[in-house]
N, C-alpha and C positions, 0 to 999 in steps of 0.2 A: 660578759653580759652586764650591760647599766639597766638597774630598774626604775620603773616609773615612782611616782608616788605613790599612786594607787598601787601597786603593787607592796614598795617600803610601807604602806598602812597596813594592810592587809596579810602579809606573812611575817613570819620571823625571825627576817633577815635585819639584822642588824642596820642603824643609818648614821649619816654625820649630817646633822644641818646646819647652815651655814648664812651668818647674812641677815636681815630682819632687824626686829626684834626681839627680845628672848621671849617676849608674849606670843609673836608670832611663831618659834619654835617649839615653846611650851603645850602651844595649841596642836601643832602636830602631834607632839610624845602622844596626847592627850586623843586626838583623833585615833591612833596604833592603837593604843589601850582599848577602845570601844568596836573596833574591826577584829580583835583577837578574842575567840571566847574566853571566859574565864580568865583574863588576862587583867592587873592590877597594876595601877602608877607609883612606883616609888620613884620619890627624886633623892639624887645621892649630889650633895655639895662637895664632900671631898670626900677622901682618900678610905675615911673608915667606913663611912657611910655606903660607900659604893662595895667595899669589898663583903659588906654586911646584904647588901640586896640583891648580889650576885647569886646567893645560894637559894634565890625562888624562882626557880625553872620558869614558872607561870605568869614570870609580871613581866610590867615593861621598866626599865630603867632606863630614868630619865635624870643625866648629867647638862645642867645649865651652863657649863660651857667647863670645856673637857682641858684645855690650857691650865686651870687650877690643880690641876692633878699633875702629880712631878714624874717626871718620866719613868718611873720606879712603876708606879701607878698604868700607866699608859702601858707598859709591857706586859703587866699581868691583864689587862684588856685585850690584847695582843695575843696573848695565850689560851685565855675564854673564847677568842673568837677560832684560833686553830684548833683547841682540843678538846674542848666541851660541846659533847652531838645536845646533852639539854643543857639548857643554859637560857637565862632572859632574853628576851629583846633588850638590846641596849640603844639607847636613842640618844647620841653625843651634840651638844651643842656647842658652838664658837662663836665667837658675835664678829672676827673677821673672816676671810678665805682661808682653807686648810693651806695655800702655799704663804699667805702671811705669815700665817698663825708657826709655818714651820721654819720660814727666814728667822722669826724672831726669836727661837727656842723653846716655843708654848704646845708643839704638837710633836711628837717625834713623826719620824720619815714608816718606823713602821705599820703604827696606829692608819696615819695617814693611807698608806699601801694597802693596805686590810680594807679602809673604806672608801677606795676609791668607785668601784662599781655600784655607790649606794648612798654617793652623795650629794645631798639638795641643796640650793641656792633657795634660801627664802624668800629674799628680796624681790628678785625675780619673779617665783610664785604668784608673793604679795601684788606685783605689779601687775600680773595680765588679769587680776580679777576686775 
């Protein structure tokens, strides 16, 4: 099942955005956060920061582009998203396509696989408005 937008704003399924600008991405995390009650925006830059905002069930975690994270990183994202029933929303951005971003060694294959049914083309988006 591929969800809409509107649906990645509004539940707690995890997304990959892709494409944009990061303002443009930024604005989505930021959209999820205000669809989710109670739900709060941490941005995680790298690698401590993210494994530090993991542990509030209730927020959304927002990664500015997920390639910064060394595939160490990307696995334990990998692992939150198979074994944690609570766990954030995590909202992953790339500023190219997850199949670039994986040709070139900045995405692993399995992060990638996790979010395939939940992934947005910004650009795109940005375009039909």
């Amino acid at each position: 099942m591929t969800y809409s937008l509107d649906a990645l704003k509004k539940n707690r399924v995890s997304a990959l955005l892709y494409g944009g600008t990061e303002a443009d991405r930024r604005a989505l995390a930021v959209a999820a956060t205000q669809e989710i009650a109670g739900a709060g925006l941490i941005e995680a830059k790298d690698a401590a920061s993210l494994e530090r905002a993991v542990t509030n069930s209730r927020a959304v975690v927002y990664v500015p582009d997920v390639t910064v994270l060394p595939p160490v990183t990307q696995r334990f994202v990998v692992r939150i998203l198979r074994e944690r029933e609570e766990r954030p929303k995590l909202v992953l951005g790339l500023p190219t396509s997850p199949e670039t971003a994986a040709q070139k060694g900045g995405l692993t294959e399995d992060l990638r696989y996790w979010l395939t049914h939940s992934t947005v083309d910004v650009k795109a988006r940005a375009s039909r408005r």
